[in-house]
N, C-alpha and C positions, 0 to 999 in steps of 0.2 A: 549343517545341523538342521531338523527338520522337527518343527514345533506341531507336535500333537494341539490338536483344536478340539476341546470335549465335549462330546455329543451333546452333551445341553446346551454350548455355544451355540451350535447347529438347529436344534432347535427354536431359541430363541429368534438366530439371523432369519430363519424363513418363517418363523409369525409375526417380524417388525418389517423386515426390511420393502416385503412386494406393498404389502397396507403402506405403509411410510411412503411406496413410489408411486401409490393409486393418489393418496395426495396432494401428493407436487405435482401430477400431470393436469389432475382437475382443477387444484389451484391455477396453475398458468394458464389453464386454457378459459377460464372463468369468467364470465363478461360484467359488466358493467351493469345493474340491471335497478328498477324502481328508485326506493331513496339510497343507493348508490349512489344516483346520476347526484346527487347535494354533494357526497363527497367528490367527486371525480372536478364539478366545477369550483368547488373549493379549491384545490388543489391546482387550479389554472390560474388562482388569481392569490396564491399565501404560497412563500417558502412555512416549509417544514421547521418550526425553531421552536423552543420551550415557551416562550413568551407569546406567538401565534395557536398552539395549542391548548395553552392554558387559558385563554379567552375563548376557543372554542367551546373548552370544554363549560364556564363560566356560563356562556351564550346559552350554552343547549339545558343546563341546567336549571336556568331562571328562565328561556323561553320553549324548551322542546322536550326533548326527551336525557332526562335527569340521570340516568344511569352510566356506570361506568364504561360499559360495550361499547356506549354512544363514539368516546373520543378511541378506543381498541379501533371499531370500524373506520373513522378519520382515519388512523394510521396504517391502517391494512390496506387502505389506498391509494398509498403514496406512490408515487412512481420509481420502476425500478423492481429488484427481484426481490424486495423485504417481504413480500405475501407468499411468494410461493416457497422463501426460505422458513420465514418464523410461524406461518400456521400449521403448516405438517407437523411440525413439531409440539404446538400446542396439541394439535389432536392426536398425535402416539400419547403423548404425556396423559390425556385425557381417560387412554385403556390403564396406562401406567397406574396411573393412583384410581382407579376403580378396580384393578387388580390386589392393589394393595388394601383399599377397604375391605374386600374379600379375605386376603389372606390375616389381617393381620400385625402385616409383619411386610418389609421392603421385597417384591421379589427378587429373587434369587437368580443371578445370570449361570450359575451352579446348580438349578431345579429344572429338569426339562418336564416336570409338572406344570412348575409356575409357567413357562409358554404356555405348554397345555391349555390353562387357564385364560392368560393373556389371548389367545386366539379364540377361547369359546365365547369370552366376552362381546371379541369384536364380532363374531358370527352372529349372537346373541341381538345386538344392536342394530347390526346390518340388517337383520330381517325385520327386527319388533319396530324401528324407529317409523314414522308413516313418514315424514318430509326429510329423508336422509339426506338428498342429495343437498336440500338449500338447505340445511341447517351444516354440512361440511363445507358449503360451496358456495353459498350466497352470504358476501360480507356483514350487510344488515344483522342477516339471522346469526352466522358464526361468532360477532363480535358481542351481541346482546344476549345470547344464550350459551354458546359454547365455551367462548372464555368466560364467563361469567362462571358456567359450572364449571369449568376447571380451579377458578381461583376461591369457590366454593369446596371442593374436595378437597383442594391444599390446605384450605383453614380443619377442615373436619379432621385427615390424617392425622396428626399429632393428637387427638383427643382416641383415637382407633387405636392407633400403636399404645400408647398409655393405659388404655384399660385393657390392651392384650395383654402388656407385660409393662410392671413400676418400674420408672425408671429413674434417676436421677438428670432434672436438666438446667442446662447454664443459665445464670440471670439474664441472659442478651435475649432468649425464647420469650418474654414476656413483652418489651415494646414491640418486637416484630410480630407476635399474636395479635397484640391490640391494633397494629396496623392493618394488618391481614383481614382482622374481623371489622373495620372498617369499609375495607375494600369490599370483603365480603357481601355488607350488608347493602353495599352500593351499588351492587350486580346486577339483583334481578329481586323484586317483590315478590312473586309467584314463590321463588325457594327459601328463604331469608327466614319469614318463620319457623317452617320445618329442619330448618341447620338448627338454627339457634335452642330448638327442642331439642333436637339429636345430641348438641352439647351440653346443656343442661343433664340431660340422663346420665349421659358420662361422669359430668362431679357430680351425680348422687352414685355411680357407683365407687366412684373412686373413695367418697366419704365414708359410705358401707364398707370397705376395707381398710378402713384406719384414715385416710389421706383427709385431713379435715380442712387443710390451706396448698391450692395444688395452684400459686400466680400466674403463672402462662395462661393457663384454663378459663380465670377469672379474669382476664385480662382480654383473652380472645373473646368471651360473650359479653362484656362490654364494650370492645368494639364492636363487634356485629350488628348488638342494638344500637348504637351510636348512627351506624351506619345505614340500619335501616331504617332510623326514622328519619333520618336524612333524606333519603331517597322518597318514602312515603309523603315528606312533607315537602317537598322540593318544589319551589314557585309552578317549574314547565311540567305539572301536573295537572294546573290548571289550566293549562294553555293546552297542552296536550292533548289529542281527539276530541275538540272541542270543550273540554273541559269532563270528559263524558266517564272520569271516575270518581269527578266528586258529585256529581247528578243525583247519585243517588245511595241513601246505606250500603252499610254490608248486605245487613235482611233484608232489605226492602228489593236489594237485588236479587238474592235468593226466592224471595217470593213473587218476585215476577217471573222470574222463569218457570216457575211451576215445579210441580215432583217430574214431570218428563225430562225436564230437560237438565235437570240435577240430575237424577239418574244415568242422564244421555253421557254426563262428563263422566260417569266414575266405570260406566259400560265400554266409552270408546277405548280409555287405559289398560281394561280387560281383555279387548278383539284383537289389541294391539299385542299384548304378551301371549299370544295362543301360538306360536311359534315355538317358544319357550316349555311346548306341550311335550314338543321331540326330547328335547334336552332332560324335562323332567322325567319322560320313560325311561330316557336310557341310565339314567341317574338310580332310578326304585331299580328298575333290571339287576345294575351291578351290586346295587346295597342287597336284596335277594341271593345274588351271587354269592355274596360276601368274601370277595377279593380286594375290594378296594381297601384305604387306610384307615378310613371313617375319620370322627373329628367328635372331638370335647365337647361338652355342656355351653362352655364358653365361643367358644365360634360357632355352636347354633343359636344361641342368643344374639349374636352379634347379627347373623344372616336374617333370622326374625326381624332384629332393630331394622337391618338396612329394610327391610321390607315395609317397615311400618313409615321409615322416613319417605319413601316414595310413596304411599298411599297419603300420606299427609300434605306431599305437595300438590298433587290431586285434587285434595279436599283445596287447599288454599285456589284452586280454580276456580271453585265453587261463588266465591266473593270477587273474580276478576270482571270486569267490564266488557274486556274482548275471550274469544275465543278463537284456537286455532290448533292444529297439529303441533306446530312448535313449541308448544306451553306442555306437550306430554313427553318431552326429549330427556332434561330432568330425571324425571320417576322411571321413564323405562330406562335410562341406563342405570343409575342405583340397584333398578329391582334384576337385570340381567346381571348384575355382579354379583348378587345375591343368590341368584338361582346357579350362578356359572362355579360360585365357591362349595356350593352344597352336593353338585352335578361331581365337580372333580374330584374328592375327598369318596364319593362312592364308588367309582372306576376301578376295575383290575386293572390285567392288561392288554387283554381280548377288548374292555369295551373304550379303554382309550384309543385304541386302534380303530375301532370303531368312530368314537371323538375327532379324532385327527382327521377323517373323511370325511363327517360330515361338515367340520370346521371349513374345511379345504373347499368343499362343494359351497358352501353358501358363502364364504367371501371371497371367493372363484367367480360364482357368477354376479354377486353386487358389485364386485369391481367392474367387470366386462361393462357391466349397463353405466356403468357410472364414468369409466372413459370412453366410451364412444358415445354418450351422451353428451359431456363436455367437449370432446373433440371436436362434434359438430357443432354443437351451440357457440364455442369457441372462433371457431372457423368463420362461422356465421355473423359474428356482432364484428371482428375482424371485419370483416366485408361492409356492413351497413357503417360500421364508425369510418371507412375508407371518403364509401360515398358521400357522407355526411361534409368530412373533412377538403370533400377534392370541390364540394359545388361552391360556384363565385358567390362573393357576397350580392345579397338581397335575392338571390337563385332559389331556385325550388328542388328539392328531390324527394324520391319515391324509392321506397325502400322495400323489400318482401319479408313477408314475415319469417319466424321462424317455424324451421320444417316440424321443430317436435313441440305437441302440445306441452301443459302443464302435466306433472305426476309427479309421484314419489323423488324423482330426481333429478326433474330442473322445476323452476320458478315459468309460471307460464309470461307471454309474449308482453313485453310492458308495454309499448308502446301502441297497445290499442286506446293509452287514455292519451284523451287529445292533448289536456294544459300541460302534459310531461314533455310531448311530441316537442309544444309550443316552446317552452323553459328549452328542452335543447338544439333550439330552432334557433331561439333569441340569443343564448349562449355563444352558438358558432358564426351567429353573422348573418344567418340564409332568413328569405321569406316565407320560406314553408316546408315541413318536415311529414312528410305522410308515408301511410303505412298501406301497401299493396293489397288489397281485400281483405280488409280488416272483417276481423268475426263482426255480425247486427250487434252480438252483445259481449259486452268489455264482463271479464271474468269478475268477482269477489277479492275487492282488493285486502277483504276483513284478515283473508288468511296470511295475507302476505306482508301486511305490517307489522314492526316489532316493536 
């Protein structure tokens, strides 16, 4: 007997499964790199238990960095195949429900539109994100921002689907909201207010159509705020870069940096979506055409909102202390799912065809750069962590740097900073851990903290 498999099966399998396997390659080959090296020697001297992590997490809370990520990243470095099994998965899931804030509605393994989609997304992000590779591939950044904004979307979905279509839900969706928006709000400071706006709209619209007590709802935006002033107010805030985000107001922040350099944060968000230039020709082209399906009053409201929520977390830059590429990961993928729901819904089927190429070509070639980037880099800390491992105690070694600078897709060389060298010098026993012609000057470590 011979089981027909429906083209949109087919569909789906080749816009998850090669991204799905760019993942796991780059996760396993992924090294160890800046405040990693805290977890990595953690993890030499603590079994993994409920009781050892929940002190962690306690520790980092009252003396470091207060956010949820924090203990996400602890765990993503444990030893063994938990990182290159559970974060792939976290990031398919991450297009999953940015696909879904798009449509709506669950995609459909029955829509080989919804691939469609799901693929324009990730091409979408692959091009617009500027620190792709560390923010899929460097634990720090993936566990402080990426699962953050995953468990960020989870909370917002159910408020998406509900104002796409009323629905009836079980009393159990209200302590699990509240928890959620808890989590939520413990995530990340930079997105926490711009959710919690995005939910609020929602029960006003749901009020504007009758729904005057919607629990879950109300449930979920108090958690969030629960949780973000938790986070806000969290002892290792102050302990945190020296203390260097309660130094000074919001305004007082804003107005030291001047109108340039305000500007500079809402221009860089800008430079970074001009990729999204293509997508939106080919998008007017096909509405032109007028072959595509087009879409409601209501899903372009919804694609507006997602738009506004990304320029809002933007703005919420504006009052951060630090700055970096990875504080604009957030808003461009929101605003790519935005542009990616509006792009498909205009499409015949000349310019899907079209879509599906160019899809194919730009996470075609971000994949290529991204494992052979990790391959080597992989390869490479393989080798230095060898040496490190094999010299006698109170011995010296000399290590070579890494062959690829910093960019878009690795994290540049850590170990041009000496006291890091030193920590994992003293850590394995040796008198001295040096680094083969070290650049005269150690990179901006501003970008690279989380």
């Amino acid at each position: 007997m011979t089981i027909a498999v429906p083209r949109s099966a087919w569909a789906w399998l080749a816009a998850v499964v090669p991204v799905w396997f760019v993942f796991v390659l780059c996760t396993h080959w992924e090294p160890v790199l800046r405040d990693g090296w805290g977890h990595y020697i953690w993890h030499r001297h603590n079994d993994v238990s409920l009781g050892s992590v929940w002190d962690f997490a306690k520790a980092s809370y009252t003396h470091n960095n207060p956010r949820l990520g924090q203990v996400f990243t602890l765990l993503m470095h444990t030893p063994g195949p938990y990182h290159e099994i559970v974060t792939p998965l976290v990031e398919v899931a991450l297009f999953y429900l940015l696909a879904t804030l798009a449509l709506g509605r669950w995609p459909s393994l029955r829509r080989s539109q919804d691939a469609l989609l799901f693929a324009i997304i990730v091409a979408l992000v692959f091009t617009c994100a500027r620190s792709l590779g560390p923010m899929l591939f460097y634990r720090p950044f993936t566990g402080n921002y990426l699962f953050g904004l995953v468990i960020n979307l989870a909370w917002l979905v159910p408020y998406r689907l509900h104002a796409e279509e009323q629905r009836r839900r079980g009393w159990w969706l209200t302590p699990v909201m509240l928890v959620l928006g808890v989590a939520s709000g413990l995530s990340n400071e930079h997105t926490g207010p711009a959710f919690g706006l995005a939910g609020a709209f929602a029960l006003v619209m749901y009020w504007r159509r009758g729904e005057r007590f919607v629990p879950w709802a109300i449930a979920g935006l108090v958690g969030l705020a629960v949780g973000g002033l938790l986070l806000l107010y969290a002892p290792g805030q102050e302990i945190r870069y020296s203390g260097l985000a309660t130094q000074l107001s919001t305004f007082e922040r804003i107005a030291e940096r001047g109108a340039y350099g305000n500007a500079k944060i809402l221009l860089l968000y800008l430079l970074y979506l001009v990729p999204g230039v293509i997508w939106l020709g080919l998008g007017i082209f096909g509405r032109i055409r007028g072959h595509g399906d087009g879409q409601g009053r209501a899903q372009a409201i919804a694609e507006v909102a997602g738009c506004a929520l990304a320029l809002l977390i933007v703005l919420t830059l504006l009052a951060s202390p630090k700055q970096g590429d990875r504080l604009y990961f957030a808003p461009i993928c929101i605003a790519c799912a935005a542009i990616a729901g509006w792009v498909v819904a205009q499409l015949g089927r000349a310019e899907r065809i079209v879509a599906v190429a160019l899809a194919t070509i730009a996470i075609g070639y971000v994949s290529y750069r991204l494992v052979s980037s990790y391959h080597t880099r992989g390869t490479e800390f393989a080798a230095r962590l060898a040496a490190i491992k094999r010299t006698p105690p109170n011995g010296a070694v000399t290590v070579p740097p890494y062959s690829e600078k910093r960019s878009r897709w690795v994290i540049g060389d850590d170990f041009v900073v000496e006291w890091l060298r030193g920590a994992i010098a003293l850590e394995h026993g040796i008198a001295s851990l040096e680094l083969e012609s070290p650049p005269s000057k150690a990179p901006d470590s501003t970008q690279d903290d989380p």
